[in-house]
N, C-alpha and C positions, 0 to 999 in steps of 0.2 A: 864502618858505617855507624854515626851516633845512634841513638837511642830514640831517638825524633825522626830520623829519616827511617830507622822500621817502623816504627806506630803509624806513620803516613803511608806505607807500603800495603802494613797489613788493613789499615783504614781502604786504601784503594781496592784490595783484592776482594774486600768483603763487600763493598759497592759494587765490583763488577759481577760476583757470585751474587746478589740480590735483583740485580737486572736479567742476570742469566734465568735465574728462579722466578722472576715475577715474570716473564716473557714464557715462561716455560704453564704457569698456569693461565697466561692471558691466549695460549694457544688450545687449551683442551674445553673453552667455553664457547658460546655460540655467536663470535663474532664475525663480519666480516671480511674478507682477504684484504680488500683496501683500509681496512684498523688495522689490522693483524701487522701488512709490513709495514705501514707506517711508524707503526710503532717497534717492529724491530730494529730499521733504519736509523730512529730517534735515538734507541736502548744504544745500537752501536756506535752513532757519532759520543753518545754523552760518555759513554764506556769507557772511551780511549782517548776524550778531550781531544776530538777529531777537530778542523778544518773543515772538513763535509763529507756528505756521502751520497753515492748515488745506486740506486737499484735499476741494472741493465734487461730489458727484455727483448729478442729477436722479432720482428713481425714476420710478416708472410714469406718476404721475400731471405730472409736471414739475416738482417740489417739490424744492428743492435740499435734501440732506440728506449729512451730513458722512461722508464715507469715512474718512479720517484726518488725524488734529490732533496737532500739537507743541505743548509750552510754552501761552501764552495761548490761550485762546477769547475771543473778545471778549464774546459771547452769553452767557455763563455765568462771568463772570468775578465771584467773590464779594464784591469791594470794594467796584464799582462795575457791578452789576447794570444791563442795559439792560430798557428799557419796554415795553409792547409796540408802541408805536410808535415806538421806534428802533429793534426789530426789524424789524418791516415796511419802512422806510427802509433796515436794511440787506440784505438779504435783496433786497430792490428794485435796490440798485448791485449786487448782486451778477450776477442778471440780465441788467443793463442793459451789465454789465463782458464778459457772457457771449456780448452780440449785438452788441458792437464788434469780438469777434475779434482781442486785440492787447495785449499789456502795457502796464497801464496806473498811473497813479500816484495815488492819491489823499489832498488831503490833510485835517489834521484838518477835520472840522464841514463840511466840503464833497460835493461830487458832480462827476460827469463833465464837466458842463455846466451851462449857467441852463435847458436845455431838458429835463433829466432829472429825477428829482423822487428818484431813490435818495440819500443822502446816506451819508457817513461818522460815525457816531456817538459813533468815539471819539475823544481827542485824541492817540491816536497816526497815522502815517502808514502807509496800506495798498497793496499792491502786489496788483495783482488783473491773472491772466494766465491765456485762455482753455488746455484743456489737454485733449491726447488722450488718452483712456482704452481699454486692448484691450478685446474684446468687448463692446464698447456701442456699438447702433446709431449716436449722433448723430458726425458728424463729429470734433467739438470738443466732448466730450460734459461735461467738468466744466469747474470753475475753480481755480487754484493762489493763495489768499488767504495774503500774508504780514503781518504785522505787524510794523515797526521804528519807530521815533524818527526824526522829523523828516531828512533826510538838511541835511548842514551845507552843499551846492555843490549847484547844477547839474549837474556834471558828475560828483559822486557818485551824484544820482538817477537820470543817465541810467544811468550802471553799475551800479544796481542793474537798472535795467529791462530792460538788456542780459545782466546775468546771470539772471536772471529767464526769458527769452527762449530762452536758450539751454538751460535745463534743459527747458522744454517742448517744444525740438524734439526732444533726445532722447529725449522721451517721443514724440512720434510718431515717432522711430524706429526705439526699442520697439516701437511697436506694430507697425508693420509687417517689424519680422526678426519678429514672432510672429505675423505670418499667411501671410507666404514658409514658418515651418517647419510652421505648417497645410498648405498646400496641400503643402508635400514629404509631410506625413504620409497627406494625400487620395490621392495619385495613388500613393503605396506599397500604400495600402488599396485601392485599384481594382485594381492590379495582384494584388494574391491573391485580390478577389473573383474577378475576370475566367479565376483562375487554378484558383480552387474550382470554378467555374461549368463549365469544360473537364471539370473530374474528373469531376464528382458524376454528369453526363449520360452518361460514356463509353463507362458496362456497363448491359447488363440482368440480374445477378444481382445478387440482391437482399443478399446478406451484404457482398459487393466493395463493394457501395453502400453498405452502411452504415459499414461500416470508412471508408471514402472521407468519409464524412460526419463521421465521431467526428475523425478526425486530421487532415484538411484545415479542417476547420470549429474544431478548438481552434486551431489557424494562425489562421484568421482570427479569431476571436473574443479572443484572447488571452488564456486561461484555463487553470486548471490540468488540466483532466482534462471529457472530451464525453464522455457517453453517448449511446446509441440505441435506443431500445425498440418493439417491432412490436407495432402493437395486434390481441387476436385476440378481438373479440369485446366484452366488457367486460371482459379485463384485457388486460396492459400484460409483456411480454417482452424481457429484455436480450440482442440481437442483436450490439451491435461496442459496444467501449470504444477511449478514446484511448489508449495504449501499452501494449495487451495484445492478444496472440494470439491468446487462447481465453476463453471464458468457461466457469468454474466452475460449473456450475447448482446443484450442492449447497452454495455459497457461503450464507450468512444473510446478508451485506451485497446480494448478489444478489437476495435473495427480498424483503428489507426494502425496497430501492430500486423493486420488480418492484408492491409493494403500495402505498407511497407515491404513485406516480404514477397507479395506481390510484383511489385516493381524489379524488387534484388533479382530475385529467381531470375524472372523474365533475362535478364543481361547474360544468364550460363555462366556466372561464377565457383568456382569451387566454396570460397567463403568470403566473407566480407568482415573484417575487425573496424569499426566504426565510431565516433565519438563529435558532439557535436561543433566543435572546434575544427575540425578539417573541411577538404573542401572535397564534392565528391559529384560522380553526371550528376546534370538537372534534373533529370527524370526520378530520381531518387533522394535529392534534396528535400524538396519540400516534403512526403512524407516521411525522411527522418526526423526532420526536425521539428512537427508535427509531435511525434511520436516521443520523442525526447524530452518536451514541454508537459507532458502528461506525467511519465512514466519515473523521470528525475532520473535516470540512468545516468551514471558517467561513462560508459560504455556498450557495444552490444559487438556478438560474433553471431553469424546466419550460417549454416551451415545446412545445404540439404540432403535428405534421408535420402538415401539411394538404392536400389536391388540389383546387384550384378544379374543379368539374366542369361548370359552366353559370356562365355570366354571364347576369344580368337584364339585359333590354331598355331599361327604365326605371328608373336608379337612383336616382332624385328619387322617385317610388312607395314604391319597397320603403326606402328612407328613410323616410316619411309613415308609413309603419305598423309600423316599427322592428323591420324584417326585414332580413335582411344583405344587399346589393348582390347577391351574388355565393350559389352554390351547392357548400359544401365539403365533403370526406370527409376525418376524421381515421384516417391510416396509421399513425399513432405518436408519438412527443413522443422531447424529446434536452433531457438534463438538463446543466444547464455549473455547474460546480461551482469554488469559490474553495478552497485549503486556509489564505489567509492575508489579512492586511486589504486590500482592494481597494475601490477607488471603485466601483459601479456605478452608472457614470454613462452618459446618453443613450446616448456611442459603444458602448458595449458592449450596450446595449439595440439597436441597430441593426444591428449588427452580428449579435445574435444572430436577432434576426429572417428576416434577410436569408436565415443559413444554415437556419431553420427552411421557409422559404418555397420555398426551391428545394431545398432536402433531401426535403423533403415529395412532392414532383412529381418528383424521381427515385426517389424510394422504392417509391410509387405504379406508376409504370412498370413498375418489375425486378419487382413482385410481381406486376403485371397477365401481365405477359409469362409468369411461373412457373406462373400459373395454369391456363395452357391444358391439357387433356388430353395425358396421354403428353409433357410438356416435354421430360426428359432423351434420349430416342428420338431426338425429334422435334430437338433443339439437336445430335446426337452426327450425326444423316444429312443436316443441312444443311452441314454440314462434311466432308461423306465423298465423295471421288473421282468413287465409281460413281453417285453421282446426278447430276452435270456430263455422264455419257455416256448416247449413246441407244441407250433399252434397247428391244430389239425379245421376239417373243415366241418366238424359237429362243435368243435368250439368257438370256431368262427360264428356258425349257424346259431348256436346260443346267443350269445355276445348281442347280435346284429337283436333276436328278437327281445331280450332287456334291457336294448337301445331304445328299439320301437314303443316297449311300453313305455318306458319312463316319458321318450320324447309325446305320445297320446296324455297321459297324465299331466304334464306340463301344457298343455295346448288346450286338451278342455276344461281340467278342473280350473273354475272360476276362482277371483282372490280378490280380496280388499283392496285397493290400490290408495295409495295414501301419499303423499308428497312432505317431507318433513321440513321442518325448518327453525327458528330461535326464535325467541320474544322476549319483551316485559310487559307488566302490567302498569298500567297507567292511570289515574283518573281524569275524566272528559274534563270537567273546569282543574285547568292549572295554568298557574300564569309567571313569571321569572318578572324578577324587582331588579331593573335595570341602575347604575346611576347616571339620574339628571344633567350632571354638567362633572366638571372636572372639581375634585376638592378632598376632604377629610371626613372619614367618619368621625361625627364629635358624637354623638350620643346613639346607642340601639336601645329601642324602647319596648321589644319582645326576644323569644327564646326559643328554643325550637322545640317544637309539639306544641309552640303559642295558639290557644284560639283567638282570631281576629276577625273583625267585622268589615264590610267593603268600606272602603275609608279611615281605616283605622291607622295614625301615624306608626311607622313601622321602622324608621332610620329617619336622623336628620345629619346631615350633611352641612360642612363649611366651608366658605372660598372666602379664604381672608383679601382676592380682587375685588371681588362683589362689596363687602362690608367696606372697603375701602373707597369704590367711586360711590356708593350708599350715601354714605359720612360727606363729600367731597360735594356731589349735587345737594344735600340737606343746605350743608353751608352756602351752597350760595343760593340758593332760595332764601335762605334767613337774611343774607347779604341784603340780596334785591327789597326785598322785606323794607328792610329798612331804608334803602337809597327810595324807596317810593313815599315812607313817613318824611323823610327830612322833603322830597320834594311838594309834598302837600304844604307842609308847614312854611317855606319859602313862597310858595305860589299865596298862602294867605297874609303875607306879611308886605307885601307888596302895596304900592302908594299908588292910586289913580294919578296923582297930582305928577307922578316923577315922570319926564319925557322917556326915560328908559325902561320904563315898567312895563308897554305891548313887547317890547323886543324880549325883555327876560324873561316874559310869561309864556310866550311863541318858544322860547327853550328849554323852559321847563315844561311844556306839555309834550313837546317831542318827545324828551327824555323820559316823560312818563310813559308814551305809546314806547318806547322802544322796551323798557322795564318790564312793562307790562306784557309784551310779546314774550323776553325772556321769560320771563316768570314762569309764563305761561309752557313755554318749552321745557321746563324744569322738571315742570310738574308731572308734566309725561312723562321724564326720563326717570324720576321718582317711582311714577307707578309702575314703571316698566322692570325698574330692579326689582321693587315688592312682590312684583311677580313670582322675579326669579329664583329670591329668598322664600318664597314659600314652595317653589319649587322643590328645594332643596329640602324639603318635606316629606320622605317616598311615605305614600299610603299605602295601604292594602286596594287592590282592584273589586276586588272580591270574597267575600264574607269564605273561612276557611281555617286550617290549619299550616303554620308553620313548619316546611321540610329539611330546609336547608341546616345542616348536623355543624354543631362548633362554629359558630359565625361571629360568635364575639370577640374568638381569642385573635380570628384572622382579619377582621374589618375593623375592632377599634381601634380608631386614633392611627389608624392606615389612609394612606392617600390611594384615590381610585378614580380612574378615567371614566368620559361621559363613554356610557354604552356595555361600562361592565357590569356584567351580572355578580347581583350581591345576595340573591337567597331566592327560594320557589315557595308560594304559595298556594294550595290545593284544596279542592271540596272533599275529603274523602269521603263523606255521606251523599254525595251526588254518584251518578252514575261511572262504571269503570268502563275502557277497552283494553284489549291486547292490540299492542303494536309487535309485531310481527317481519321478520326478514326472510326474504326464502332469493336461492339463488337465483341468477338471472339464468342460468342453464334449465332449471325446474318452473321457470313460472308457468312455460308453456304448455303445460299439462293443464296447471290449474285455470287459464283463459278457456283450454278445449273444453276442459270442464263445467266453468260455469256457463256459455256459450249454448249447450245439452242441459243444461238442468233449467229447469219452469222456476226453480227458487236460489235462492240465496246459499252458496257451498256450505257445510257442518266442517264443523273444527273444533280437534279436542285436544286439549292438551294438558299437562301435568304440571305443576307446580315441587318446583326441586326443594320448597321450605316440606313442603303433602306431597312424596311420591305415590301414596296411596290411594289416591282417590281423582280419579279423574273427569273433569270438568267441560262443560260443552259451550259453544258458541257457535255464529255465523260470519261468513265474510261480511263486511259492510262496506269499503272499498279497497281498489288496489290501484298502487300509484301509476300514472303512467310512465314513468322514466326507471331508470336502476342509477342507482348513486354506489358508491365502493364505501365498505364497512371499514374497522379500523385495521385489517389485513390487508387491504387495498383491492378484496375480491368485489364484485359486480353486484347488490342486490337488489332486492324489489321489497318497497315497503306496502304489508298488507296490515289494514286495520280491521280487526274483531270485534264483534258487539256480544256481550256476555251479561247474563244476570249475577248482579255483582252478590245479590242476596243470600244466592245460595252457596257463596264460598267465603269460608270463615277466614279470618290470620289474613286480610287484604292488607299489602305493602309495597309504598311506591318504590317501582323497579323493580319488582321481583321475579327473577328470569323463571320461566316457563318452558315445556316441550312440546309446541304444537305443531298437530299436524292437519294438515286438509283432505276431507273426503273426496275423492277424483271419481269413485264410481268403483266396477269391478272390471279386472281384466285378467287374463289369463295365468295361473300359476306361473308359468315358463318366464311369460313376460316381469311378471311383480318379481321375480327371485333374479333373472339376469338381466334387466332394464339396461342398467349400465355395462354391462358388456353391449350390447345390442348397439347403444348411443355410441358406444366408441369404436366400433366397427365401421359404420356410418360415418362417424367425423372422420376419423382416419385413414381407411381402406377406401369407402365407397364414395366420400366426400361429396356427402349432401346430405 
């Protein structure tokens, strides 16, 4: 052997020992099985300067059938097509290669043995090695077929079979780091079952539960967003969502979803995996798809809560007659929804299960438990002191009579009743400096805290439209102007004597009556801009001070539409009121009020600049309607008449605590109003 044919040799073994090693680390990372053998397959045609290669797997029936091929197939090779009985022959060594367990060499036009009847069909040489496949039951569940040329030594065929050999261990080595990170994945999943399972039983109310359900159970389901829905009846109620506080009931994604499940239930499905690409009953079409345009889901699963309430004695029976084992009540369904492509595969089917099934059976509970007569009473005095001590009946008898007085004290001692509510201070002349037309603030000609007189220019405004048809009617007024001098001066220059002089005269007079119309049309359309330019004048309405804070930095040389408000102007030496808000739940006290009184209601209120000293007034009107403040609650606007004189530091806007004198009513009443009113609304409803 020259010196050249080792360096090539030892060149080749250190290629195949770098493919063995790089497959060896591309098996302990987190790829998947369809990488993995593709690229061992790849690793062993390039290894051995193969022909081709094919990786065998079994299906159902035990029929070997091709997972994946490199380079030649021998089966389907167009040159030299096999028969069907050198398929049967091969397909037979194959097997045969399958139940020896061991890389094996085979060569052309031969078989394993004189005792084996599989043969080799083609005239190249095959390398057939038993090989472990993840998730397939059998052992050794395919076989790794390569295809090369005759090998030239002995000791090159064994080092194929040795290389050969060692890619399928790391294939069961593969497989087995991917059922170590199974089982880490199992026992992480136990552990938040184990951990959902603590939550979900903890409480018997029933919202706690459900919330419990929607966010502990997307934990374990591992999905984008849980819902939870309380069945009442035959329909279907959004109770707890996974990362929200509250639920919306005016929400349409809420009603949509509330009706959707609606529908599903109704059919007695166990679950339904849904997406809006498929095709599914009518009756449940439109609100999926409804519900899908809202909601942007790219998937949902229904699944409903259920309580086993009896178990059958014989569940081989109630099999026979294709009745359910078991006897169950549906509590509600929990909808788990994808917003992006997701496998829904078994685990996740499992999973959601799991949380429907004991979601179900705490649901059940906290509502069974809510059920009972007087709950909130009866959950608020199993928690109370005085039921741990024993009560005799001189303690009773006590109790009962420091009930009676308190309840006397409360009923006759009389009490102020007073109705509260918000304000500001306002002054009576105030008026808001709108703008005129559309255009540019070009010059502000006051300041704020300006004293101004009624009339007083206060902004002037630009509209480079205006100045431009201005300019455009001037010019032809000027035009006409002069087409009327040259017509004068033509009409005098004219010859009695010329036969054509009635006829040019009758044209030129026309042409001056028409001129003279225009002109006159001009002149109107003249005064009518002058108008508009002096529009663009704002005055002062009314003799006052400037309130509007910073208005030069914001309006000069800013363009502003006709109707927007550009600053307020006010008397603060004229008289003040309180404008005043009081709810639309409370006015009606104050109507019964003034309604009984011969005068005008007292109202006093405090100034939050002066908590010190408080300040009096009368109603002067109250609005007839309730408009929603900036909360969007109900109110009713009352206005106050006040002596502005006697209260120093007056400042427009400046928020107040006033309340209304209602008269006197009963301690009991003034201290628990509102319990009383929400007894009423609630319980007694009216």
């Amino acid at each position: 052997m020259t010196t050249d044919e080792s360096a090539s040799i030892a060149n080749l073994w250190q290629e195949i020992e770098e493919l063995v090693l790089g497959l060896a680390q591309l098996s302990r990372t987190e790829i998947s099985s369809q990488t993995f053998y593709t690229e061992l397959l790849e690793r062993a045609v390039r290894g051995m300067s193969a022909l081709g290669g094919i990786l065998w797997l079994p299906d159902s029936t035990g029929i070997l059938e091709i997972y994946l091929s490199r380079g030649l197939n021998p089966e389907s090779n167009a040159s030299a097509p096999f028969s069907p009985e050198e398929i049967e022959q091969h397909r037979l060594l194959l097997k045969e290669a399958l139940q020896e367990n061991r890389p094996t060499s085979i060569a052309a036009r031969s078989g394993l043995s004189e005792q084996h009847r599989g043969k080799n069909p083609t005239g190249e040489n095959l390398i057939l090695c038993p090989i472990t496949v993840e998730n397939h039951p059998a052992a050794t569940a395919g076989i790794l077929e390569v295809i090369h040329q005759p090998p030239k030594s002995f000791a090159a065929q064994d080092g194929y079979l040795r290389f050969i050999g060692a890619l399928c261990e790391i294939s069961e080595d593969f497989c087995q780091s991917k059922k170590l990170q199974k089982l880490q994945e199992l026992e992480t999943l136990w552990e938040q079952f184990e951990r959902f399972s603590e939550h979900v039983h903890l409480h018997l109310d029933s919202q706690q539960t459900a919330y419990i359900i929607a966010n502990e159970g997307r934990i374990l389901i591992d999905c984008d967003r849980l819902s939870v829905l309380q069945r009442t009846g035959s329909t279907y109620r959004l109770i707890a969502a996974s990362g929200v506080d509250a639920i919306e009931r005016r929400s349409e994604s809420v009603q949509r979803l509330e009706k959707l499940t609606g529908c599903i239930q109704s059919l007695n499905r166990p679950y339904w995996i849904m997406e809006a690409g498929q095709k599914y009953p009518p009756q449940i079409t439109e609100p999926l798809h409804a519900y899908l345009d809202l909601a942007s889901s790219r998937s949902l699963m229904i699944f409903p809560l259920k309580h086993i309430t009896a178990e059958s004695p014989d569940d081989t029976e109630a099999r026979q007659q294709n009745q359910p084992a078991v006897a169950e009540l549906t509590v509600g369904a929990i909808i788990v929804e994808q917003f992006h492509e997701a496998d829904s595969g078994s685990t996740l089917l499992d999973r959601a299960l799991a949380v429907s099934r004991h979601g179900g059976t705490a649901l059940f509970n906290a509502l069974q438990f809510e059920s009972f007569p007087f709950f909130p009473v009866l959950k608020h005095w199993s928690h109370s002191p005085v039921r741990r001590k024993q009560m005799t009946w001189r303690n009773i008898m006590t109790g009962a009579a420091i009930l009676a007085v308190i309840g006397a004290v409360l009923i006759l001692t009389p009490a102020d009743f007073t109705i509260e509510g918000s304000g500001t201070l306002q002054p009576v002349e105030q008026q808001n400096i709108f703008a005129s037309a559309d255009g540019v603030v070009d010059q502000i000609l006051v300041h704020q805290g300006a004293q101004v007189q009624a009339g007083s220019p206060l902004i002037i405004l630009r509209d480079s439209d205006l100045e431009l048809e201005f300019s455009r009617v001037h010019g032809e007024i000027l035009t006409a102007q002069k087409r009327l001098a040259v017509i004068q001066s033509a009409r005098l220059e004219l010859k009695a004597t010329d036969a054509n002089a009635l006829l040019q005269a009758n044209r030129l007079t026309a042409e001056q009556e028409e001129l003279n119309e225009r002109l006159k049309s001009l002149q109107e359309q003249l005064a009518l801009l002058k108008n508009q330019q002096d529009a663009l004048t704002l005055k002062s309405p009314l003799p006052g001070e400037v309130l509007t804070w910073d208005f030069q930095e914001k309006l000069l040389a800013r363009p502003v539409q006709r109707g927007q408000r550009l600053l307020t102007v006010a008397d603060l030496k004229g008289p003040w009121i309180l404008k005043m808000q009081v709810p639309d739940t409370e006015i009606g006290h104050i109507l019964a009020a003034q309604r009984q009184s011969q005068k005008p209601l007292n109202v006093s209120f405090l100034l939050l600049t002066d908590p010190d000293q408080t300040h009096q007034g009368t109603i002067e009107t109250i609005a007839a309607t309730a408009e929603p403040d900036a909360e969007g609650n109900p109110t009713v606007q009352i206005t106050v008449k006040l002596d502005h004189e006697s209260i120093t530091g007056l400042r427009p806007g400046a928020s107040v605590l006033p309340q209304v004198d209602c008269g006197t009513r009963s301690l009991g009443y003034v201290w628990l109003r509102r319990l009383f009113e929400t007894i009423q609304r609630e319980v007694l409803f009216f």
